[in-house]
KEMI-47060 format. One line per 5 residues: number of its first residue (from 1); their letters; for each residue x, y negated, z of N, C-alpha, C. Coordinates in pm, 1 decimal, padded with zeros to 6 digits, always signed. Atoms other than C-alpha are relative to their C-alpha. Layout:
REM KEMI-47060
NUM> A> X/Y/Z/X/Y/Z/X/Y/Z | ...
//
This chain:
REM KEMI-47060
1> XXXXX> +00044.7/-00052.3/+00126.8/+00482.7/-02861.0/+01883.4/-00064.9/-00114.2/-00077.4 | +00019.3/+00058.0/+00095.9/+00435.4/-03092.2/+01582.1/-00220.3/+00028.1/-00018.8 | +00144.4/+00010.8/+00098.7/+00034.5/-03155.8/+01459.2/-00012.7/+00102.0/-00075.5 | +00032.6/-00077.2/+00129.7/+00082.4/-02996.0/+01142.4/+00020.8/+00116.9/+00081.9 | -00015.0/-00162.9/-00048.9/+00235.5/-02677.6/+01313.0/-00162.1/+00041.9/+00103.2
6> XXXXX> +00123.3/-00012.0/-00082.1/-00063.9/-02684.5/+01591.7/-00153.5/-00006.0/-00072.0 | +00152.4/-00009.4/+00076.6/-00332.7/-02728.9/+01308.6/+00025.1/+00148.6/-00094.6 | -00009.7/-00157.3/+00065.0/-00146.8/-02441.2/+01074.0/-00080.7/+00084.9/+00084.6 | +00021.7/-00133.7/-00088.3/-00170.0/-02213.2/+01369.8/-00154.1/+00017.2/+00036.7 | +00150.5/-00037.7/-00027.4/-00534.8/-02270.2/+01455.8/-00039.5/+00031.9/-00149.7
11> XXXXX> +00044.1/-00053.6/+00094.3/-00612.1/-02236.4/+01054.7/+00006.2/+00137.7/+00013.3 | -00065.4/-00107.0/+00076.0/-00406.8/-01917.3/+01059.1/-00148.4/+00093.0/+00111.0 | +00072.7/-00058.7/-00085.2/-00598.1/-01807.0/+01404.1/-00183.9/+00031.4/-00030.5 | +00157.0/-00030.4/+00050.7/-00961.2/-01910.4/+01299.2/-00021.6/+00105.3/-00137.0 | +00040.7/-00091.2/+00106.3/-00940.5/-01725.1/+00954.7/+00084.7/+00126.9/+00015.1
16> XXXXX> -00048.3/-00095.7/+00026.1/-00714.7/-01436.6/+01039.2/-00049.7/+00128.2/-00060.1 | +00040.0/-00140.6/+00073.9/-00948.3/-01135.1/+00940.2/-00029.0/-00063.3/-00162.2 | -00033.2/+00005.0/+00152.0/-00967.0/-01319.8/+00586.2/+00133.3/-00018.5/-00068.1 | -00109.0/+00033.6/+00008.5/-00592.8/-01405.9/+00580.8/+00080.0/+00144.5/+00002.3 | -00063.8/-00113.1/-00035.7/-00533.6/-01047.7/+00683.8/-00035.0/+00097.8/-00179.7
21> XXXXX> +00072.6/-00085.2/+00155.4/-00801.2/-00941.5/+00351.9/+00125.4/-00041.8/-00074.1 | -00036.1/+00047.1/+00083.3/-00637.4/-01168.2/+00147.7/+00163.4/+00052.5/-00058.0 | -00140.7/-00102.0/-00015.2/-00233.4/-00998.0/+00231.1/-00010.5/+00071.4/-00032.7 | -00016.9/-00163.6/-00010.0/-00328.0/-00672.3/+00251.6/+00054.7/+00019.0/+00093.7 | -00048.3/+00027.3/-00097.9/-00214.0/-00728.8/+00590.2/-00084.4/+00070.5/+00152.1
26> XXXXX> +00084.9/-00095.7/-00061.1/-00365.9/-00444.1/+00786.7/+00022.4/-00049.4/+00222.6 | -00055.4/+00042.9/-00132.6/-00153.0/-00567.7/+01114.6/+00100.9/+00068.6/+00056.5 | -00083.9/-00112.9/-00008.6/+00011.2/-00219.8/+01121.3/+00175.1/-00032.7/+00038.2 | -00136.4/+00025.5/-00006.7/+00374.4/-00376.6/+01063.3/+00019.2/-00153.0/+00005.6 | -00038.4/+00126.4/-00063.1/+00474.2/-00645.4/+01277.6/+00128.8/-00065.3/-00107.3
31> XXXXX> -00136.7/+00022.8/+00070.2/+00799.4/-00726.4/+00991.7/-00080.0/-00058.9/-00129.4 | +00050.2/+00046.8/+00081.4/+00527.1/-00870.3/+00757.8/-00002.9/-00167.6/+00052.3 | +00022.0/+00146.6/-00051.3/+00500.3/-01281.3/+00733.7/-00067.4/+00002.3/+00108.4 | +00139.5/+00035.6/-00107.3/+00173.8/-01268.0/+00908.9/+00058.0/+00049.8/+00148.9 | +00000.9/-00061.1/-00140.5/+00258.2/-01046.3/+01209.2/+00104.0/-00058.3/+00037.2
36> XXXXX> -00105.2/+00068.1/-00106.1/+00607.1/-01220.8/+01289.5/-00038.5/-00127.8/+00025.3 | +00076.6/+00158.1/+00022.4/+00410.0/-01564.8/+01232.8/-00048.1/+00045.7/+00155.4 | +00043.7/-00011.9/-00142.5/+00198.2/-01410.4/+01547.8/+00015.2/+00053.3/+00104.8 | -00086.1/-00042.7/-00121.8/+00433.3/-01281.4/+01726.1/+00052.0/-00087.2/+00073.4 | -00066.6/+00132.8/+00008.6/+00626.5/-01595.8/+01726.7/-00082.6/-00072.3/+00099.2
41> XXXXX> +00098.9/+00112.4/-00066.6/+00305.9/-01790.6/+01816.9/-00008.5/+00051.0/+00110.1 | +00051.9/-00073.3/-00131.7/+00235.0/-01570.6/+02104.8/+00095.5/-00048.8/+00129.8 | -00103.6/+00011.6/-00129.6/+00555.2/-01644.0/+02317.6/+00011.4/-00160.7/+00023.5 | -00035.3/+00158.2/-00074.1/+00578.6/-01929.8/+02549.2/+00138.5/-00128.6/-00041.8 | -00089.6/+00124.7/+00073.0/+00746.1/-02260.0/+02452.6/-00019.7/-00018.4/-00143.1
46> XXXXX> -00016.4/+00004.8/+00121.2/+00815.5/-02415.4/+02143.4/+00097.2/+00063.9/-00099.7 | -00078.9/-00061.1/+00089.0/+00985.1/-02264.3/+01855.9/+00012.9/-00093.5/-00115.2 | +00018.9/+00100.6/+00162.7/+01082.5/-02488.1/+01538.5/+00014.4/+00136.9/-00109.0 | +00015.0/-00109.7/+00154.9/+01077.6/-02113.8/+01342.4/-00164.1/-00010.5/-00046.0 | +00134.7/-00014.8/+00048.4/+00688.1/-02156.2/+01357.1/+00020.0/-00061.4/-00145.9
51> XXXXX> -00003.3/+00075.9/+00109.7/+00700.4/-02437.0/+01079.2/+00045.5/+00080.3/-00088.9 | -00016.6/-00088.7/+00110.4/+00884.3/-02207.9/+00859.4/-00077.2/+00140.3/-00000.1 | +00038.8/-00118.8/+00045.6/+00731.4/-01878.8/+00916.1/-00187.7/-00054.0/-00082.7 | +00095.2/-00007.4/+00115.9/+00400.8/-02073.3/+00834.4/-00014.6/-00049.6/-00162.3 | -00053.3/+00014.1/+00103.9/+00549.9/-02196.4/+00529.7/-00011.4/+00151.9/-00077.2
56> XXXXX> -00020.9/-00090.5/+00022.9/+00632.6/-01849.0/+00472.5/-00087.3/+00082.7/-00091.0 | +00170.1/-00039.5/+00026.5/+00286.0/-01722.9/+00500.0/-00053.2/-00053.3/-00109.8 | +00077.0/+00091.3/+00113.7/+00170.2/-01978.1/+00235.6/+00055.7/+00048.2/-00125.5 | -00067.3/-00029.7/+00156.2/+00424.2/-01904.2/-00017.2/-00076.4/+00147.1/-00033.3 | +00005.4/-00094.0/+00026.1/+00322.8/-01554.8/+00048.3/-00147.0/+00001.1/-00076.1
61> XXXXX> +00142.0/+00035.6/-00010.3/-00071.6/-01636.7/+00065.0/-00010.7/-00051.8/-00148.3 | +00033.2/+00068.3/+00107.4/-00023.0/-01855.6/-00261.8/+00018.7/+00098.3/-00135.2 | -00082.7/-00090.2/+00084.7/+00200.1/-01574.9/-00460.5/-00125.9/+00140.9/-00001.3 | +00115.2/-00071.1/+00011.2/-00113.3/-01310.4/-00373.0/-00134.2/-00061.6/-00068.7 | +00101.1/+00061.9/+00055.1/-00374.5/-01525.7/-00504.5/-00018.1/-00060.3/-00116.9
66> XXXXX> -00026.2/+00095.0/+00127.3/-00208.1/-01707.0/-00835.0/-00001.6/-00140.9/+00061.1 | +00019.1/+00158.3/-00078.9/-00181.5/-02010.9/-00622.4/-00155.5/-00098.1/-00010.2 | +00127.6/+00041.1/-00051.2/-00537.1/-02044.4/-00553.2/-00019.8/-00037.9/+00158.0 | +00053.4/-00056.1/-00121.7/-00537.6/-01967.3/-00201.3/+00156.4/-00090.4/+00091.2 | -00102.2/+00038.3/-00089.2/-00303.7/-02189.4/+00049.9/-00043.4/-00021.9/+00130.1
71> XXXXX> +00020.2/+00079.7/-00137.9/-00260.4/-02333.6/+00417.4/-00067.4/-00119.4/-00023.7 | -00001.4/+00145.6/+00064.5/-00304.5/-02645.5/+00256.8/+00073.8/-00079.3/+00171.4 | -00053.5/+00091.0/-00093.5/-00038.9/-02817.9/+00449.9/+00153.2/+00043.0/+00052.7 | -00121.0/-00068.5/-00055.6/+00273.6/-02584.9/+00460.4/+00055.8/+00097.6/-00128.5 | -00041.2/-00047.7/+00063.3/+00513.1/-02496.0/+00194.4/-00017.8/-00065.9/-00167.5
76> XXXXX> +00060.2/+00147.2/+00131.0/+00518.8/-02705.1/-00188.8/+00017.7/-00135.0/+00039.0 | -00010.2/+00159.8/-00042.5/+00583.5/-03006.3/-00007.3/-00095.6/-00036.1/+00009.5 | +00175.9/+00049.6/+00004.2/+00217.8/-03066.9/+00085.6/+00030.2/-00106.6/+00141.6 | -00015.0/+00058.2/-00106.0/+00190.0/-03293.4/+00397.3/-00122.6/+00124.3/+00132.7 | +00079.9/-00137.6/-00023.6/-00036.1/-03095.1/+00695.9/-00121.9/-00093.2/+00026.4
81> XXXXX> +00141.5/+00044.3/-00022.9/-00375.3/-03267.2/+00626.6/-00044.0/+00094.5/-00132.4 | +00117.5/-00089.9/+00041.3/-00676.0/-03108.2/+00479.3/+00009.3/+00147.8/+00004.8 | +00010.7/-00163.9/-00045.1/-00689.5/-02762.6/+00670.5/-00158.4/+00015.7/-00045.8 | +00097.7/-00017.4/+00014.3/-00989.2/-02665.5/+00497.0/-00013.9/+00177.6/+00030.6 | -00000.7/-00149.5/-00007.7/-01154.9/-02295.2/+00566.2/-00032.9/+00067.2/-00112.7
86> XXXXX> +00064.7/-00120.5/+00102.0/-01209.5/-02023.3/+00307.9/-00092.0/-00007.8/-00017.9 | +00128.9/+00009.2/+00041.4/-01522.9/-02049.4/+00125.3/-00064.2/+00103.7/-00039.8 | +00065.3/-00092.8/+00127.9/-01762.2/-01761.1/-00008.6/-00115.6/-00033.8/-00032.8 | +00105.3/+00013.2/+00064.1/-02043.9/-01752.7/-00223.9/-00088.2/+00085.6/-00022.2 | +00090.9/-00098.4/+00021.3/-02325.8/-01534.1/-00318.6/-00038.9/-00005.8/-00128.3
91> XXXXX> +00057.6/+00008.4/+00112.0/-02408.2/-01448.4/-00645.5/-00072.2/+00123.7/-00082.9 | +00118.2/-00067.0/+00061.2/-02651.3/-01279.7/-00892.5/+00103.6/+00150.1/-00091.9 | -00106.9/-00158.1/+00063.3/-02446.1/-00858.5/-00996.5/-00067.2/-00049.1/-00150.6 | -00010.5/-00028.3/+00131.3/-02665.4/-00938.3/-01314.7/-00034.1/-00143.2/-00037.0 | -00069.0/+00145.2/+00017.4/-02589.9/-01353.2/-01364.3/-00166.9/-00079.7/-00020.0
96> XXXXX> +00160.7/+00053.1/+00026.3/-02990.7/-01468.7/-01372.8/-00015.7/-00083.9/+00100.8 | -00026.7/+00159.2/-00077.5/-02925.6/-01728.1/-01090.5/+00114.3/+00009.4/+00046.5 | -00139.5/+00061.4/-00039.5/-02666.4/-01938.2/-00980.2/+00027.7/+00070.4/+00170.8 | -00022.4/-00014.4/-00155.6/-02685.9/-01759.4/-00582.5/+00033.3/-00132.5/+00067.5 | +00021.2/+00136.4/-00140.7/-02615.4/-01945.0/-00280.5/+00170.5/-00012.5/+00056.6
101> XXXXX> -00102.6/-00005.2/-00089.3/-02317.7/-02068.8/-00089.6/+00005.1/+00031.5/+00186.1 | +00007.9/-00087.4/-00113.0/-02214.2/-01889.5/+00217.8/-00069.0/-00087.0/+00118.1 | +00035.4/+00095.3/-00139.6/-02318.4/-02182.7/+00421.8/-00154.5/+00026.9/+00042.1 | +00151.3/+00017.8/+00024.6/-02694.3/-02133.0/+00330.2/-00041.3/+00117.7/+00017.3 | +00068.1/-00165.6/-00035.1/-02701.1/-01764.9/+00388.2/-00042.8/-00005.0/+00110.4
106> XXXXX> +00022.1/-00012.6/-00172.3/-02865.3/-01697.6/+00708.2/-00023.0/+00181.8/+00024.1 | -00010.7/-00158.8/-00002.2/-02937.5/-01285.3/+00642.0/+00114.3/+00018.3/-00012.3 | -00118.8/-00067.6/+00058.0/-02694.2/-01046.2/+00607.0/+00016.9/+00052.3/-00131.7 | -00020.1/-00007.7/+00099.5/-02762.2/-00905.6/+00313.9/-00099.5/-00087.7/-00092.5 | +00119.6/+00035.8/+00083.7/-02938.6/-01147.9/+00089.1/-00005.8/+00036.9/-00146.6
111> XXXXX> +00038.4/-00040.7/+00102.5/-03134.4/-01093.6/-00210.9/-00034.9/-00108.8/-00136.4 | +00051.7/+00087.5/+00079.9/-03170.2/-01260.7/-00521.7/-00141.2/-00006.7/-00064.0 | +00143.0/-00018.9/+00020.5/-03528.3/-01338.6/-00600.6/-00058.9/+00010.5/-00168.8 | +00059.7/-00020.4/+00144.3/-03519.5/-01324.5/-00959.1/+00013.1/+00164.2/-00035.1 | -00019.2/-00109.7/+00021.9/-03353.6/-00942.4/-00991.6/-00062.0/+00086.2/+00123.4
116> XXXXX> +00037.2/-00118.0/-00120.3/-03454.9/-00814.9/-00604.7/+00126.1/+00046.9/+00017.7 | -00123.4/-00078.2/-00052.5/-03085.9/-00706.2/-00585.8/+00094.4/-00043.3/+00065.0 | -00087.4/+00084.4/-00068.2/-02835.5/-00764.8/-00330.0/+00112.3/-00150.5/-00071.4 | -00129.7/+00096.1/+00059.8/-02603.3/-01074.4/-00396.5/+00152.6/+00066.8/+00029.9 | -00123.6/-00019.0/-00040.6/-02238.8/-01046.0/-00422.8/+00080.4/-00063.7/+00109.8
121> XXXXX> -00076.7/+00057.1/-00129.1/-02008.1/-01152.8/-00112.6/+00117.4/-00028.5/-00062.6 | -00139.6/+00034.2/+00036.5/-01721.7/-01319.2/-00281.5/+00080.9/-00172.6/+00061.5 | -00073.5/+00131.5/-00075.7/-01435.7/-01574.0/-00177.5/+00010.4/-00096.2/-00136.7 | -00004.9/+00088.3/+00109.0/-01432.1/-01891.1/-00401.9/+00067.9/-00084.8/+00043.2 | -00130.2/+00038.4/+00022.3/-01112.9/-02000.2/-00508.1/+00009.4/-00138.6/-00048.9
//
Protein backbone atom coordinates (compact mmCIF):
# COMPACT_ATOMS: atom_id res chain seq x y z
CA UNK A 1 0.00 0.00 0.00
CA UNK A 2 1.28 3.35 -1.33
CA UNK A 3 1.89 6.38 1.57
CA UNK A 4 -0.67 8.50 0.23
CA UNK A 5 -3.29 5.58 0.29
CA UNK A 6 -2.05 4.57 4.06
CA UNK A 7 -2.25 8.33 5.18
CA UNK A 8 -5.89 8.81 3.24
CA UNK A 9 -7.09 5.83 5.17
CA UNK A 10 -5.92 6.89 8.62
CA UNK A 11 -7.43 10.60 7.75
CA UNK A 12 -10.63 8.87 6.68
CA UNK A 13 -10.39 6.51 10.02
CA UNK A 14 -9.39 9.31 12.58
CA UNK A 15 -12.24 11.73 11.42
CA UNK A 16 -14.92 9.29 10.42
CA UNK A 17 -17.85 10.48 12.77
CA UNK A 18 -17.20 14.04 11.08
CA UNK A 19 -16.78 12.59 7.55
CA UNK A 20 -19.89 10.58 8.26
CA UNK A 21 -21.68 14.39 9.53
CA UNK A 22 -20.34 15.94 6.73
CA UNK A 23 -22.09 12.98 3.88
CA UNK A 24 -25.00 12.46 5.54
CA UNK A 25 -23.51 9.17 5.78
CA UNK A 26 -25.43 7.50 8.57
CA UNK A 27 -23.44 4.01 7.74
CA UNK A 28 -26.87 2.37 7.11
CA UNK A 29 -25.93 1.59 3.30
CA UNK A 30 -22.81 -0.06 2.67
CA UNK A 31 -23.27 1.11 -1.55
CA UNK A 32 -22.38 4.70 -0.42
CA UNK A 33 -18.55 6.01 -1.22
CA UNK A 34 -17.80 5.96 2.41
CA UNK A 35 -19.03 2.47 3.39
CA UNK A 36 -17.48 0.61 0.23
CA UNK A 37 -14.21 2.81 0.96
CA UNK A 38 -14.47 0.71 4.47
CA UNK A 39 -15.36 -2.20 3.40
CA UNK A 40 -12.58 -2.33 0.98
CA UNK A 41 -10.14 -1.18 3.74
CA UNK A 42 -11.24 -3.85 6.04
CA UNK A 43 -10.19 -6.96 3.90
CA UNK A 44 -6.78 -8.37 3.98
CA UNK A 45 -4.14 -7.52 1.35
CA UNK A 46 -3.71 -4.81 -0.87
CA UNK A 47 -6.21 -3.48 -3.20
CA UNK A 48 -5.20 -0.66 -5.86
CA UNK A 49 -9.35 0.15 -5.75
CA UNK A 50 -8.51 1.90 -2.35
CA UNK A 51 -6.75 4.89 -4.22
CA UNK A 52 -9.79 5.40 -6.22
CA UNK A 53 -12.57 4.82 -3.89
CA UNK A 54 -10.66 7.49 -1.74
CA UNK A 55 -10.61 9.72 -4.57
CA UNK A 56 -14.15 9.00 -4.74
CA UNK A 57 -14.91 10.04 -1.28
CA UNK A 58 -13.22 13.45 -1.91
CA UNK A 59 -14.97 14.28 -5.01
CA UNK A 60 -17.96 13.35 -3.05
CA UNK A 61 -16.74 15.20 0.32
CA UNK A 62 -15.75 18.30 -1.94
CA UNK A 63 -19.25 18.32 -4.08
CA UNK A 64 -21.16 18.36 -0.35
CA UNK A 65 -19.29 21.19 0.94
CA UNK A 66 -18.78 23.70 -2.29
CA UNK A 67 -15.27 22.49 -2.36
CA UNK A 68 -14.38 23.59 1.00
CA UNK A 69 -14.00 20.39 2.60
CA UNK A 70 -11.34 17.70 1.05
CA UNK A 71 -8.87 14.70 1.83
CA UNK A 72 -6.39 17.02 0.85
CA UNK A 73 -4.41 14.57 -1.11
CA UNK A 74 -6.89 12.50 -3.30
CA UNK A 75 -8.80 13.48 -6.29
CA UNK A 76 -8.04 17.24 -8.38
CA UNK A 77 -4.69 16.11 -8.90
CA UNK A 78 -3.46 17.12 -5.42
CA UNK A 79 -0.32 15.11 -4.43
CA UNK A 80 -1.02 13.11 -0.76
CA UNK A 81 0.72 15.66 1.56
CA UNK A 82 -0.95 17.91 3.99
CA UNK A 83 -3.60 15.50 5.67
CA UNK A 84 -4.76 18.13 7.84
CA UNK A 85 -7.88 17.40 10.43
CA UNK A 86 -11.20 19.21 10.49
CA UNK A 87 -11.22 22.27 12.46
CA UNK A 88 -14.13 23.82 14.69
CA UNK A 89 -14.61 26.93 16.33
CA UNK A 90 -16.69 28.50 18.94
CA UNK A 91 -18.45 31.48 18.54
CA UNK A 92 -20.58 34.30 20.07
CA UNK A 93 -25.09 33.25 18.80
CA UNK A 94 -25.12 37.17 19.26
CA UNK A 95 -21.44 38.24 17.45
CA UNK A 96 -19.98 40.41 20.69
CA UNK A 97 -16.70 38.32 20.67
CA UNK A 98 -14.63 36.69 18.35
CA UNK A 99 -15.04 32.94 20.54
CA UNK A 100 -12.41 30.47 20.72
CA UNK A 101 -10.93 27.78 18.58
CA UNK A 102 -11.76 24.24 19.32
CA UNK A 103 -8.24 23.67 20.40
CA UNK A 104 -8.63 26.04 23.47
CA UNK A 105 -11.92 24.70 24.61
CA UNK A 106 -11.38 22.54 27.51
CA UNK A 107 -15.41 22.45 28.82
CA UNK A 108 -18.02 21.07 27.07
CA UNK A 109 -20.20 23.56 26.81
CA UNK A 110 -18.45 26.87 26.90
CA UNK A 111 -19.71 30.20 27.54
CA UNK A 112 -19.08 33.43 26.21
CA UNK A 113 -18.24 35.93 28.88
CA UNK A 114 -19.51 38.93 27.38
CA UNK A 115 -23.38 37.54 26.65
CA UNK A 116 -23.27 34.38 29.41
CA UNK A 117 -24.60 32.27 26.47
CA UNK A 118 -23.49 29.08 25.16
CA UNK A 119 -21.00 29.33 22.13
CA UNK A 120 -21.71 27.83 18.86
CA UNK A 121 -19.96 24.38 17.84
CA UNK A 122 -19.20 24.92 14.24
CA UNK A 123 -16.75 23.33 11.55
CA UNK A 124 -14.47 26.00 9.88
CA UNK A 125 -14.09 25.72 6.38
Amino acid sequence: MGADVAAGLAYVCTHLGELRELLGDEGADPATPLGRLLALSGAPGEDPELASLLAEVDSVLRESTDGMVSLHGFGQGRDGSGLEALEFVYRCPLRRCAGRPGGEVAEARPVCSISRRALLRERLF
